[in-house]
Structure formats: structure tokens, C-alpha cells
N, C-alpha and C positions, 0 to 999 in steps of 0.2 A: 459545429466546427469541422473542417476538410481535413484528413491528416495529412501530413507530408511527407513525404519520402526521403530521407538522407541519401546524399551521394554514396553509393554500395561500393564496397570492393567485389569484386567479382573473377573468376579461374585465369580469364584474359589478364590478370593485371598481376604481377609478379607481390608474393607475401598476402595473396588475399585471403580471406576470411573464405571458410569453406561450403559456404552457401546460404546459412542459417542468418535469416532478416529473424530482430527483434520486434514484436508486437507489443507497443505499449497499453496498456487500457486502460489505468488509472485514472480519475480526473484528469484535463488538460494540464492548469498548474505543474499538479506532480510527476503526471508522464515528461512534460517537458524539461524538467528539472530532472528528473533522472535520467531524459534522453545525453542530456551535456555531458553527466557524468561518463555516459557510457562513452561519447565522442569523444572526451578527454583522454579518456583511461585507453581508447582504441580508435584511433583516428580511421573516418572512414567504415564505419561499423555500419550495416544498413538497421535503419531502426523505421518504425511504422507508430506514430500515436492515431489514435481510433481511440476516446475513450468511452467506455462502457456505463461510464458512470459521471452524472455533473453534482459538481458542489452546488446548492439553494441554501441559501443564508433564513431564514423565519423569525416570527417574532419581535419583539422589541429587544432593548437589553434587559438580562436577566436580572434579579435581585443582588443589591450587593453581599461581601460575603468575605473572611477576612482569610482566607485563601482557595483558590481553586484547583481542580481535581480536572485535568484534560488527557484523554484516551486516546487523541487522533489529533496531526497537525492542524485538522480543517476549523477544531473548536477556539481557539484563542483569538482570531481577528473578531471573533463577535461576540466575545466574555465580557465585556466591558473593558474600561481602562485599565492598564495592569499597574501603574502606580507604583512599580517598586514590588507590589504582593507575590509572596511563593505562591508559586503554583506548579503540583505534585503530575509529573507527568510521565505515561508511558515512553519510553524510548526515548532517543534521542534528534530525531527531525519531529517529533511532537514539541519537547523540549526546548530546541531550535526556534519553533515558532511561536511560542510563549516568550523565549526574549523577544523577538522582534517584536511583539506588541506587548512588550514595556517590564513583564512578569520575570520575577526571580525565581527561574526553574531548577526544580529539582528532578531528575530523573530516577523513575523509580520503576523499577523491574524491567522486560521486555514485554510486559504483556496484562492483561487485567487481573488474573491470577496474583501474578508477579509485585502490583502495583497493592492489592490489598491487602496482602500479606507483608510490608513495607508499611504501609500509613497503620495497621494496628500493633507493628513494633513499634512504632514512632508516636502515633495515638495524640496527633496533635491537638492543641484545644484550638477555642473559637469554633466558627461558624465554616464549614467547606461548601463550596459548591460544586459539582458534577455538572459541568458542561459540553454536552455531547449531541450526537449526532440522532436520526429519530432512529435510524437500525442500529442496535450498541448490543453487543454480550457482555455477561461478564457480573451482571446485576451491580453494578459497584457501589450506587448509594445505598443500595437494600441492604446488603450484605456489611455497609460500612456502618449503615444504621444499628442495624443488628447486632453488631458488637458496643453498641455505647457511644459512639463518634455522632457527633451533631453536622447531619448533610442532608444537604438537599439537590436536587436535581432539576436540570433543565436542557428543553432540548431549542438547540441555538444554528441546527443546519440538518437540511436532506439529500441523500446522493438518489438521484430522479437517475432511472434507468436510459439509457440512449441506446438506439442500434449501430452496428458495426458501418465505418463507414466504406465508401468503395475501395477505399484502399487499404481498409482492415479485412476485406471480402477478400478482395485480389489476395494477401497476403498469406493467405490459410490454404493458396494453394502451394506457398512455398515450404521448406522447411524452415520451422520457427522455433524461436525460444520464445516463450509465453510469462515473464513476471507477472505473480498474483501475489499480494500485498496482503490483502482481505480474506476474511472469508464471502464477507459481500462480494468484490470481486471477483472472486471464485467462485461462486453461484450464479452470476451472470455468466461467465466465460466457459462453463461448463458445458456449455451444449453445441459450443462450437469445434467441443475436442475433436469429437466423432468424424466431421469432415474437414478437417485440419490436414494436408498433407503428410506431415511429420513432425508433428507437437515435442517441445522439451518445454514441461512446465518447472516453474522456478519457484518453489512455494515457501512463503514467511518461516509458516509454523504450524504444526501439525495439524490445527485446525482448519487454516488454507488448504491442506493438502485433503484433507476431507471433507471440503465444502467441493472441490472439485471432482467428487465420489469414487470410488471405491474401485470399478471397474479398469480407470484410467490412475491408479497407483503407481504402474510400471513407469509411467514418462513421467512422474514427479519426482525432481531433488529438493530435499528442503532443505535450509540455508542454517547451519550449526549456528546462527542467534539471532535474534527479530530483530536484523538492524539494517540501515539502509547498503552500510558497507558490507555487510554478508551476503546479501541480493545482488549487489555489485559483481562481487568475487564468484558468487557463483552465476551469475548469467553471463561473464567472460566466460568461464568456466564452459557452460554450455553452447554457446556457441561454436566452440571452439570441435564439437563433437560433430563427426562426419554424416551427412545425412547419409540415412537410411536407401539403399538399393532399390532403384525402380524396378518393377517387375517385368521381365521381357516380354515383350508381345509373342503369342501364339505363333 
């Protein structure tokens, strides 16, 4: 896919934005969908999708199961039917996307941690299924297993790495705000930090900010809760931050 460039406000234009274009990399879907938000919330905002990562669906459908366990919004369009079934989900655009394909969500923690530690206060009977993605942390059926809880796992989509397209190049010479979602995402995205002109990463959750290493800590904010609207807040947030001073020529 080509990304495209939203109409930018720029110094010429009276109230503009202070120079910092948004680089989305998320899957298409979701970069898109979060581009709106940002257009909404800041009409005029220059944003860039390039995504780094594509959703691939696999598999047939999983085994049934008399509720499911989803980690990531990508998992529920290929869970099978949702029939009305709960299904115990991280956050809440995970959640999101489990109603839309038919499932009675419940949203449990911001995070895989968060989510296991919920289902074994809760300790539902029946059969669960884990349907997720092929790169997943968090071990959640192992660990759900483990405790006594009847789960099984299946993996129902792959995120296939993509390269940066030309106008996710171009962009890296601007100053950017960089939303990372993932830590997947943020292992790809990593190694563009370096020749970024003036990176502001926008990171989920601590482990985002660490998948993006260690050296490059200084330009990460991470967003006080794993949620879409916290990422929102703070990449207005960052944006909003003056780019960094070019250095005078000799």
C-alpha cells in the first residue's frame, strides 16, 4: 500500500501545528483508523501511514469453545462466529472488535498480565479458547493452563513485516511523533530511530518502550494506560512539542 499524506498545517498558515508530521506504522486498518481520530481531535494535523506491519489471516476456523480469550483487535474476525459467547479481552479496541463480530466482551486488564490475573479471579468454567496472533507474549494459555482453567490455543493471523514506504522515508527526515502500539511494532520501528530527524516516540506500555531499546529511552513518553484514548492524548500531546534546533552550518 502507498501511504498518503494528509493536508499539513504548516508556519505559513496562521494556528499551525509546529512542524511535527505523525508516522503511522501500525497495520493499514488500524493506522487508518487512528489517523481519523487524530484528524478529528486536530483538524489538519499532518499524519503519514507507512505500515510496518500487515495483518495475514491463516488457518481454517479454530475449534469451537464456550468462550474466547483475545489479546489483540486483529484476533476476532477470524474466531469463528461470536453467537452472543463472552469473550474476555485485553483493552478496549480489542473489545471493540469482538462486538462487532458478534461476541459479548468483556474487557479485562490493559495488558496480558492484567488479563490473567482477572480470568483466575474470575476462574470461569467451560472450555476457553486463546485466539491469537503467531508473535504473542504473555504465555496466556500456558500460564492459564497452569493454574487449573481448561484453554486452549490457537493462532488465527500473522503480522508479515513490510518496509517503510516512500513516504514513510521522506518522513523520517521531518520531525515526527512515532505511535508504537506493540512491542512488535516497536522492534520493527527501531532501527529507524537512529536516522529519524527528530523522533518523539509515543509508547503503549513499558514494554513498547523497551522493545524500542534502551539507548533511545530519552525520546519515549509512555501513555499513563494501554488505551487507544491515552495514545490519542499523548501524541496531541507530542506534537504539540517544538522541534528540536537545527544545527548551524560552519
Amino acid at each position: 500500500h502507498r501511504a498518503r499524506v494528509a493536508p499539513g498545517r504548516d508556519m505559513d498558515n496562521p494556528g499551525a501545528t509546529a512542524g511535527r508530521a505523525v508516522l503511522l506504522t501500525r497495520p493499514e486498518a488500524a493506522s487508518r483508523e487512528f489517523a481519523g481520530r487524530l484528524n478529528r481531535a486536530a483538524p489538519g494535523i499532518r499524519v503519514v501511514v507507512s505500515p510496518l506491519l500487515e495483518i495475514e489471516y491463516v488457518g481454517s476456523d479454530p475449534p469451537d469453545a464456550d468462550a474466547l480469550v483475545f489479546t489483540s483487535p486483529n484476533a476476532p474476525p477470524r474466531a469463528g462466529p461470536g453467537r452472543g459467547r463472552t469473550a474476555y479481552c485485553v483493552g478496549d479496541a480489542t473489545a471493540a472488535a469482538a462486538r462487532d463480530a458478534g461476541y459479548a466482551a468483556v474487557p479485562l486488564g490493559g495488558n496480558a498480565d492484567g488479563l490473567v490475573a482477572e480470568l483466575l479471579r474470575l476462574r470461569p468454567e467451560g472450555r476457553l479458547l486463546h485466539a491469537r496472533g503467531a508473535h504473542a507474549r504473555g504465555a496466556v494459555a500456558e500460564r492459564l493452563s497452569g493454574a487449573g482453567l481448561r484453554v486452549e490455543e490457537r493462532i488465527v493471523y500473522e503480522q508479515v513485516g513490510r518496509p517503510l514506504s516512500d513516504e514513510g522515508r521522506a518522513a523520517l527526515s521531518l520531525p515526527i511523533v512515532a505511535p508504537l502500539f506493540s512491542p512488535r511494532s516497536a522492534e520493527r520501528f527501531a532501527p529507524h530511530v537512529e536516522t529519524a530527524c527528530d523522533p518523539r516516540i509515543v509508547a503503549m506500555s513499558g514494554a513498547v518502550a523497551d522493545a524500542v531499546g534502551g539507548r533511545f529511552r530519552h525520546l519515549v513518553d509512555i501513555v499513563e494506560s494501554p488505551t487507544v484514548e491515552a495514545m490519542l492524548k499523548g501524541v496531541l500531546r507530542a506534537v504539540d512539542v517544538p522541534p528540536a534546533p537545527r544545527p548551524k552550518p560552519n
